[in-house]
N, C-alpha and C positions, 0 to 999 in steps of 0.2 A: 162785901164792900158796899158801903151804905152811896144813896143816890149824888150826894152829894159829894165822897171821894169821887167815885166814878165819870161827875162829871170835869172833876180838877184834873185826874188822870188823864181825861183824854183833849181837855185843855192844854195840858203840859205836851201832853203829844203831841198837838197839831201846832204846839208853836215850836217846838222842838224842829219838827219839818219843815216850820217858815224860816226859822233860821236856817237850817242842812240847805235852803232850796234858794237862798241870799246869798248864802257863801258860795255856791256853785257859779249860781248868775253873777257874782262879782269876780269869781277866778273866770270864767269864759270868757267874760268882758276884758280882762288883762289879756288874757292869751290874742284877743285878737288886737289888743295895740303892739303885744308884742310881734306879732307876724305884721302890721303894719311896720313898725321900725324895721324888720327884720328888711321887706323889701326897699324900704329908704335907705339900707347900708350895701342895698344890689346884689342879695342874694336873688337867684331868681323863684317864680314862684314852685315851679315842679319838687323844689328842694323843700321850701318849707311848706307843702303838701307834707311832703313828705315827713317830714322831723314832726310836726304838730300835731299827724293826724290820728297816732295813740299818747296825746298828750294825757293826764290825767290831774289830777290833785289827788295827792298822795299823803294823806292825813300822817301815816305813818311817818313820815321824814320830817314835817313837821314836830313829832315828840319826840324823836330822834336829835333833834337836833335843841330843842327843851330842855330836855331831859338826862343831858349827858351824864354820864354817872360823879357823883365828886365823893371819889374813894379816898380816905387820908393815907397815902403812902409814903414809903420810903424807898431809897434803891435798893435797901437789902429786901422788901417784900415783892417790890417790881421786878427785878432782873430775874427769879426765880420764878416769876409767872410770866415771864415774855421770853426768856431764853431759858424753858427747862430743858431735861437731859436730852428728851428723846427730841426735841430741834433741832440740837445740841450735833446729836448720832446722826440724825437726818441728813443737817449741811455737811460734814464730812463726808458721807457717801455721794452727796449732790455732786460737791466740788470734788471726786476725784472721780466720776462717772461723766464728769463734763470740760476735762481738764482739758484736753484741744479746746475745746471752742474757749473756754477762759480763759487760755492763754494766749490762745489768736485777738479775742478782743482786750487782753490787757496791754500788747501789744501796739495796737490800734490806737488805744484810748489813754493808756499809761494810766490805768488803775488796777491794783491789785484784783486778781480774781476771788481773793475770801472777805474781801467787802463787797462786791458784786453779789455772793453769793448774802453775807449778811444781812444787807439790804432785802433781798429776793424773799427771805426767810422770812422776815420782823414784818414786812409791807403786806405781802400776800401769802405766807404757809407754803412761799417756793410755787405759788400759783397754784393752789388748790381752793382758796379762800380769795376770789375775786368782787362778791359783793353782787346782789340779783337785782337790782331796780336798775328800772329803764331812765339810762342817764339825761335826757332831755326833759322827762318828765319831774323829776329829781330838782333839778336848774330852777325849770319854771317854778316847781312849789316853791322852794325857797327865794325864789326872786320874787313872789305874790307876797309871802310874808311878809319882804317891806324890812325886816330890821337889818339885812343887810344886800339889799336890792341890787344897788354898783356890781357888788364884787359878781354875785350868783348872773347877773344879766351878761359881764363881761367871761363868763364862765359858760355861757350859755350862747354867747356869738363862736368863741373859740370851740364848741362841739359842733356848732353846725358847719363850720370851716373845715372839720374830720371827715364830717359824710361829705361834704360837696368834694373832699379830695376823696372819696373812694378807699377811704382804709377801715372801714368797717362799717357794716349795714345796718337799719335800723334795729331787726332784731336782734343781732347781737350785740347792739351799745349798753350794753351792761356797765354795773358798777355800784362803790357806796351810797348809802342812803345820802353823802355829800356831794359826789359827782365823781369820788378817785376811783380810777379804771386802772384793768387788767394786772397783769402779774405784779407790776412796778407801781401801782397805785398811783398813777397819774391823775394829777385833775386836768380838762382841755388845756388849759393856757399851757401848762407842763410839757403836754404831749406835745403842743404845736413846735414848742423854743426847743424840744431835747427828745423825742423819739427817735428810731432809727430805722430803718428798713436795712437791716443788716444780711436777710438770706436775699435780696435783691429781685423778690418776688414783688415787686412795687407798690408794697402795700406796710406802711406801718403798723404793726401790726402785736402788740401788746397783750393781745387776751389770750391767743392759739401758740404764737412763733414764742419758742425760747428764745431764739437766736437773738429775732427785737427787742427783745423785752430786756434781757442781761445787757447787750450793747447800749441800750437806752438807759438802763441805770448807768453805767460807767461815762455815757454822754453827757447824762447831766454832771456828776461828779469832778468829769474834766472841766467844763464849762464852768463853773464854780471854782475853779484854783485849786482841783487837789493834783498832788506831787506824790508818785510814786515810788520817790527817795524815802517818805518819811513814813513811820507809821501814824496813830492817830492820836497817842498820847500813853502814859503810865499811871497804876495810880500809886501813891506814895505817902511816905508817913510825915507829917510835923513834929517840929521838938513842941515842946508846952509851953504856953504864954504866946504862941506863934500868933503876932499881928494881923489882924484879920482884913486892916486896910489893905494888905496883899492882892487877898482873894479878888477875883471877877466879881462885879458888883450883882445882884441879883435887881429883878425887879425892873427889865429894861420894858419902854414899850415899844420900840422898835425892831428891825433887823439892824437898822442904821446906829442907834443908839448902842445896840449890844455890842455891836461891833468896837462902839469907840469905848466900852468899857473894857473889852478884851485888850484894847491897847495902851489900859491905865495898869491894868494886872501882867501885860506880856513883860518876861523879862529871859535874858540868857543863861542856858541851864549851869551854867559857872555862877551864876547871880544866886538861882535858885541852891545850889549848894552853899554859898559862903550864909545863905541865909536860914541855914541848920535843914534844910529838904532832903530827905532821903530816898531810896528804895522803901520798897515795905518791908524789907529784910535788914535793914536798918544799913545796907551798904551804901554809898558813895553813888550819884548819879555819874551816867556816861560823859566821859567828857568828849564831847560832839558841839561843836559849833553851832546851834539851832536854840531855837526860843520858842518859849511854851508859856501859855496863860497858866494860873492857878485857880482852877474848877472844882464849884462845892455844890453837887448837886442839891444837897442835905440842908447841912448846919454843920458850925464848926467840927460836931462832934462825929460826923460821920465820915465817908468817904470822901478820901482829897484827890484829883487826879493832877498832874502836869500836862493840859493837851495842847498836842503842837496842829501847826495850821490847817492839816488835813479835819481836823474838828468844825474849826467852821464851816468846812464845806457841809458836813454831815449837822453843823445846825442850821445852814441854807435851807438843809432839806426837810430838814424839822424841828424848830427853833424850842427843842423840848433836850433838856442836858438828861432826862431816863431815856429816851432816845436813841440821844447821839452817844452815850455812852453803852447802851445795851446794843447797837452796832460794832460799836469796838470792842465790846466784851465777847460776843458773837464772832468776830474775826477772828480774835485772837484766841478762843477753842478751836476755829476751824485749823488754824495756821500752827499752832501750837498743841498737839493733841494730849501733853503729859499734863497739862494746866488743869 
C-alpha cells in the first residue's frame, strides 16, 4: 500500500470513528431527554434507573427493521411455509396434552381452544421462539430513529409500566427486535389492555406461565368481538365472470377503513349462494343465518374465502389476510384432523 492510500485509509478510519462516536453522543443525549420525560409522566426514579441502566443502541434492530424482507408471495407459497406438517402434528399433540386448561379457559373467555392454540403456534413456535433482545433497549433504538418516534415512545412508557407492576424483571424482558414479547408476542401496550394472570401467582406473566400466556391470547380475542358460536370462515369456489365489486376491497389504510370495507362486501350466506358461491366441492353453502365478507387474499384467481366475523377479530390482531387466514387454516387441522 502506497503512502498515499495509507494515509486515506486511515482518514477513512478516523472519520468513520467520528461518526460511530456522534451517533453515540446523539443517542445518549435522547436517552437522557427520554428519562427526563419519563420522570415528568411520575415514574419514579429507582425505576428508570432501573429500565435505562442496560440501555444500548442496538444497530441491529435498526436493519431489522430496514430491511424487512419483501418476498413476492402467494398464500399457496405462504401457508406451507408458516403452517408446515410438522406444526401441523406439533399443535395437535399441544392441544390434546393441554385439553383441561383449554377447556377451563375456553370457558372463561368463550374462545375456542384450537385458535388459542393456533395463535400460540404462528406467534411464537408454541413458545419456543420468543425473540432475545432486551425490550427496553429495542423501544429506545427505534424511538432514536425518529421515523416512527410516537408509536415506539408510547410503546416504551407502556414497558416501563410492566416493570414498575412487577410482572417481569429486567433481565428477563426479552423479546423481538420490535418490542413483541413472550409466548403471545405481545407488544407493551397489548400486554397492558389483555394479559392475564391466569395461575393467580400475581404476576403476568407471558414468557414462563402457559397458563398466562394462552388465557391472554383468548383475552385479547374476547375483547375484540370474537363469538364462540361461529367459526372463522370457509373457503369456497366462484362461478366465472363472478363480479369482483363483491369482493372486500384491498388496499385499505386503516384498521377503521377496512373495517368499513368489510361492510361493503358483508352479505348473508343465503345472498352469498343466490349469487352462484359455493363450497369447494361445488355443494350448496349451509343454510345458517350468519353473514360473511368475501375475502381474496390473492387476486381473483386465487383463493376465495367467506369469512364470518370471528375474522376480524384475528385481523385486529394482525391486519395481514396470510395471517388471519393461516390461523384459521391452523385451527381447522387442529380441530379437524382428516383435513
Amino acid at each position: 500500500m502506497t503512502k498515499t492510500l495509507s494515509a486515506l485509509f486511515v482518514s477513512l478510519c478516523l472519520a468513520s470513528q467520528s461518526v460511530k462516536a456522534d451517533d453515540q453522543a446523539r443517542f445518549d443525549s435522547y436517552v437522557e431527554v427520554l428519562k427526563a420525560e419519563a420522570r415528568e409522566k411520575g415514574y419514579e426514579q429507582a425505576l428508570i434507573d432501573q429500565a435505562f441502566s442496560t440501555v444500548k443502541f442496538k444497530k441491529k434492530v435498526i436493519k431489522q427493521d430496514k430491511n424487512q424482507p419483501e418476498i413476492v408471495e402467494t398464500l399457496e407459497t405462504y401457508l406451507p411455509k408458516r403452517v408446515p406438517d410438522w406444526k401441523v402434528q406439533r399443535a395437535r399433540k399441544l392441544y390434546k396434552e393441554n385439553k383441561v386448561l383449554l377447556d377451563k379457559i375456553s370457558q372463561d373467555f368463550g374462545v375456542q381452544g384450537r385458535f388459542i392454540v393456533a395463535l400460540w403456534g404462528l406467534e411464537s413456535s408454541f413458545g419456543r421462539v420468543q425473540g432475545g433482545y432486551p425490550v427496553i433497549s429495542s423501544l429506545v433504538t427505534l424511538a432514536f430513529d425518529g421515523r416512527r418516534e410516537a408509536l415506539y415512545k408510547r410503546q416504551l412508557w407502556a414497558a416501563l409500566d410492566i416493570l414498575k407492576d412487577g410482572h417481569v424483571n429486567i433481565d428477563n424482558f426479552k423479546g423481538s427486535w420490535a418490542g413483541a414479547m413472550g409466548q403471545s408476542q405481545f407488544m407493551p401496550t397489548s400486554f397492558n389492555s389483555y394479559a392475564v394472570d391466569y395461575n393467580n401467582d400475581g404476576k403476568k406473566d407471558i414468557w414462563t406461565s402457559k397458563e398466562d400466556a394462552l388465557a391472554s391470547i383468548a383475552n385479547y380475542l374476547k375483547s375484540v368481538g370474537w363469538n364462540d358460536n361461529l367459526t372463522w370462515g370457509r373457503q369456497v369456489k366462484l362461478p366465472e365472470d363472478f363480479p369482483s365489486q363483491y369482493v372486500l376491497k384491498r388496499g385499505s389504510k386503516n384498521h377503521k377503513q377496512w373495517l368499513e370495507f368489510w361492510r361493503d362486501s358483508e352479505r348473508s350466506l343465503e345472498e352469498w349462494q343466490s349469487l352462484g358461491v359455493r363450497r369447494t366441492d361445488g355443494t350448496d353453502l349451509p343454510k345458517v343465518n350468519i353473514s360473511a365478507a368475501l375475502v381474496m387474499p390473492d387476486d381473483m384467481n386465487g383463493r376465495m374465502y367467506l369469512a364470518y366475523n370471528n375474522y376480524k377479530a384475528l385481523m385486529n390482531w394482525n391486519r395481514s389476510y396470510y395471517f388471519a387466514t393461516s390461523v384459521g387454516y391452523l385451527s381447522d387441522r387442529i380441530g379437524y384432523p382428516k383435513i
